[in-house]
Structures are given as C-alpha cells and as structure tokens.
Residue, then its C-alpha position, 0 to 999 in steps of 0.5 A: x022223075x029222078x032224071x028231072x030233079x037231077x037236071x034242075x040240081x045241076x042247072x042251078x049249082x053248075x049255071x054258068x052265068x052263077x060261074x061268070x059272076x067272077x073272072x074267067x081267070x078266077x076259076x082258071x087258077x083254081x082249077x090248077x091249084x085244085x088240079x096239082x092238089x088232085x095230083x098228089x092224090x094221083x101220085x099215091x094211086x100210081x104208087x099203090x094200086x099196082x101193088x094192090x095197095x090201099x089209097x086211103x090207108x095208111x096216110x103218105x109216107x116216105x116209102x123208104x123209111x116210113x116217116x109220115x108226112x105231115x100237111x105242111x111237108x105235102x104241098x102240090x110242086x112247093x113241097x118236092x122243089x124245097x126240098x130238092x126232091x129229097x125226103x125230109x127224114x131220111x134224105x133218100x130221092x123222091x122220084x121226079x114223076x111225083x113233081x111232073x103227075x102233080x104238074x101235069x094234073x094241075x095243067x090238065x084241070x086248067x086245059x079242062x076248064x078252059x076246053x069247057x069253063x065257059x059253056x058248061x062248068x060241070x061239062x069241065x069238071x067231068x073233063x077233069x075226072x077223065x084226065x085224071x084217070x088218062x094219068x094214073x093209066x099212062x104212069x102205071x103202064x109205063x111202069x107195070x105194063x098193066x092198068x089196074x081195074x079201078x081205071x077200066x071198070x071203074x072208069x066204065x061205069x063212071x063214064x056211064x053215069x056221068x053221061x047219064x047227069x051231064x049229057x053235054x058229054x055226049x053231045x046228046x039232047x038228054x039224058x036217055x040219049x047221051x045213056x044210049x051214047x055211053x053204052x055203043x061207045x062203050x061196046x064199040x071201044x072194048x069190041x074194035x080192040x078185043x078184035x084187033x087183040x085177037x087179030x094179032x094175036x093170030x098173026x103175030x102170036x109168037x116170037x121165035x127167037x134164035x140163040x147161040x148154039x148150045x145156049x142154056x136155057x133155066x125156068x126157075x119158079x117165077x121166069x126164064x133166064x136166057x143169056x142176055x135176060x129174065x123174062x117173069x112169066x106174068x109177062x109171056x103168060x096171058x091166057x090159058x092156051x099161050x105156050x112156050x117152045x123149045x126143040x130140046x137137045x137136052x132137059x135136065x130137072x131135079x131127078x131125070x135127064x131127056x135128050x132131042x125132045x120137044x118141050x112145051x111149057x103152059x100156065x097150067x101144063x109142062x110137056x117133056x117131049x110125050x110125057x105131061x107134068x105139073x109144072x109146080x112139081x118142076x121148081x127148076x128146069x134147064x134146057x140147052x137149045x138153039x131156039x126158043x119160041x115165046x108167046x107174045x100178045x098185040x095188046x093187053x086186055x087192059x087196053x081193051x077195058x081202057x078202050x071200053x072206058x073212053x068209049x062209055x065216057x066220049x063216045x064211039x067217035x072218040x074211040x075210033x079216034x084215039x085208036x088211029x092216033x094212038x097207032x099213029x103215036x106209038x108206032x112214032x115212038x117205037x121207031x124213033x126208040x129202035x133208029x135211037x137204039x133204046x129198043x129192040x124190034x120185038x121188044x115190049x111197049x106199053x099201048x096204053x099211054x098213047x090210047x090216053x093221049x090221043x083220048x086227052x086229045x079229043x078233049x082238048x080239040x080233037x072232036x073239032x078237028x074230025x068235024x071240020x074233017x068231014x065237013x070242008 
C-alpha cells in the first residue's frame, strides 16, 4: 500500500507533462543556478567532513580569521570572482577549488536535467544527487586520500531508497524489482573491489625500497622520517596485520642499543629482532639500515564502499563499468604523471576520482554505449 501511494505522489508532482508546461531551457537554467548553489553546500562538506567536522554547524566562515560570511558575500561563482578569490575581512586567498566544486556542481545538475529532464524529471534530480556526491568523493580523495563514510554508507542506503521511489533508475518495471537491482549492484560493486583489494594486496603488498648505505631511519610517534621523506602511519597502516621491515645494522631507542637485527613494526606490535614491544612505550626509534620494506595497499577500503554506493545506486552493469574505465583512466593519468615526471612509480594515487568519473560517465552516455556495444 505504501509502494502505491508513494508512486501515484511522485506520478503527480515529478509528471513530466506538468514540467513541459514551461520551456525546456526554463528548468535547464534552473537546474544550474540551483546546482552552483548546491555547490557551495558541497564546498563546506569537502572542507569539513575529512576533518570530522560539522556541515551545519557553525555557519561559513573564512578559515583563516573566522570572520562570518554574511548571504550577500555567499553568491555561487559571483561572490569568489568579485572578490578575486580573496577574503573580505582579512584578504588571505580563497582556494580556486571553492569556484571550480560550485561550477562543476552547477554544470553537473544541467548535464543531469538535460541526461533525463524530458522523460523523468525525478529520474534528474536522483541524478543530481549521485553527481553531488561524485564531487565531494573525488575533491576529498584527491586531498585526504580517504572518502568519508557519509559518502559510501550513506550513498548505500540512499541509492537503495532512491531505487525504491524512482525505479526508472534501475531500469526496472517496479519498485520490487529496481530494489532487488539496487541490492545485486550493491553486492557486486563492493565484492568485485573487496577481491581485487585482497588480490593486490597478495601480489603487490609490499614495496622494498632500497637506501643508501648507512642511511638513518627515525619512527617518531606519528610516522617515518626517511632521507628524502615522511611518511604518517595512517598512510602505511591499513590493517592489523600490515608490517614493516627492516634488516637492521643497528637500533637505537631511549635506553638501549641492538646491533645486525631484524626489526618489524605493527599497528599494535614492535619486534626488536626476538624481543616483543609495545609500540607506545617507544616514542622514538632510530635505525640505521640499507633497506627497508613498507606495507602497501592496491586500493582503499573506501573504494570498495564507494564501489558498493554506485552499485546500490546504477546497478551491477554500472559497477563493472566504472571499474574498466576507471582502470583505463587512472592507469592514463599515472603514466603520463611518471613521462611528465610528477610522479614516481611506487607512489601513491588517489582511485577514487576516476571510480567517480567513470560512474558520472554512465550517467551521462555510458549505459548507451555498452547497449550499442552488444547489440551492433
């Protein structure tokens, strides 16, 4: 019964000949401004939801001298271009990703309508909901190399209601159905990723590194210090079980020296050659050594719960196809970063940007092109 009221509801208020009553171009422009106003929104999600912050609470503000912006000083692109991407209080620099998330938000709620508007105006506006969240996960990893939980789990569950109330996000008959959908999408996105994570990590685990001999080595309480870098442990550290090694020509800590051992440091556990120790007790540790060998992961396990999102909202067809691309894309980036010498081979590159670009790319043509694929 509630399935029934809920589809005659939508029926009246999302019915496209109601929506048709005004020009097609009306509802484009709206759906921009509305998108740019959206993206402010988006800005303050990107900025604080890393830092475990609230969006709500306290109202925007400038983060370097906390003068609180009043409405008139928070117009989507107008505001950061008249004022030349300055504060108006202190004149310290707004970051030009503030302009580009509200542009990019205002032309992804315009490639939304116009991907859907005509046929399902609802279908548009769960459309722009899943880009919205496409562009907090992609500016958020790009920076944090994480993406918060808002995203993934609650993208999970709003992608399983949202298939619930608009079917035609699914491709399904019903309601029933496109839930049936949402969930296999759901399964098959986070569980294809949750292998190849476990996959890589079996054949690509570790990454030896090879120093200079007699380099020193310094674990301070929060990272690694190595010659040429620090490394945070919240980057090597991703499990329980993940270790680092290092054949040790000699240990120094606060009261005691080793020489020729094997040291191998845990989230939770320190081996000094045979010896076991609590690695809070150890605030500081130098060793000198030629090698070390670090823990390294495929792909985040926020990739696999932001695979699982995209699943619960497009489908399993849509999962399987923003991992080819996505591979296809990143793998393009990262060579072109290594030949342009902007990254090294083993280093470190966010995945998720290109899981949000190649599911954006379902929406607007992708689904299509796979049809047309199999069908020639």
């Amino acid at each position: 019964m509630l399935r029934v009221y809920l589809e005659v509801f939508m029926s009246r208020i999302f019915d496209p000949a109601i929506w048709g009553s005004l020009p097609f171009h009306f509802w484009s422009t709206l759906f921009f401004v509305f998108g740019c106003i959206v993206g402010s929104f988006l800005n303050v999600c990107i900025h604080r939801m890393p830092r475990g912050l609230s969006v709500i609470s306290p109202p925007s503000h400038c983060p370097h001298c906390g003068y609180s912006i009043p409405w008139y000083l928070n117009l989507p692109l107008v505001t950061w271009v008249s004022l030349r991407g300055r504060c108006a209080n202190c004149q310290a620099p707004i970051a030009m990703r503030y302009f580009l998330v509200e542009l990019l938000t205002g032309l992804s709620f315009l490639g939304g309508w116009l991907a859907a508007g005509r046929t399902s105006p609802l279908l548009a506006l769960v459309y722009c909901l899943i880009l919205s969240g496409l562009l907090v996960a992609t500016f958020v990893d790009f920076e944090h190399y994480i993406i918060p939980d808002e995203i993934t789990i609650g993208g999970m569950v709003a992608g399983v209601l949202c298939s619930f109330a608009v079917p035609a996000l699914q491709s399904a008959p019903n309601s029933a159905v496109a839930l049936l959908r949402s969930f296999l999408g759901m399964a098959a996105g986070a569980g294809v990723v949750y292998l190849i994570l476990r996959g890589g990590k079996l054949l690509f685990g570790r990454q030896h590194i090879e120093l200079p001999p007699g380099t020193r080595i310094v674990f301070t309480e929060t990272g690694l210090i190595l010659p040429n870098q620090e490394i945070p442990f919240e980057e090597l550290f991703y499990r329980k079980s993940d270790v680092i090694t290092i054949e040790a020509r000699m240990v120094e800590i606060i009261d005691r020296c080793y020489r020729n051992i094997v040291v191998r440091l845990m989230p939770e556990k320190l081996w000094l050659g045979e010896e076991s120790v609590d690695p809070e007790t150890v605030p500081q540790m130098e060793v000198v050594a030629d090698r070390i060998t670090l823990p390294r992961e495929a792909m985040g396990f926020g990739d696999v719960k932001f695979m699982g999102a995209i699943g619960a909202f497009l489908g399993w067809q849509a999962t399987l196809f923003s991992l080819m691309m996505s591979s296809i894309l990143g793998a393009l980036v990262g060579v072109i970063l290594i030949v342009l010498r902007r990254q090294e081979w083993s280093s470190r590159l966010p995945y998720g940007p290109y899981i949000a670009m190649a599911a954006a790319g379902w929406i607007f043509g992708g689904h299509r092109l796979v049809e047309w694929w199999f069908h020639r």
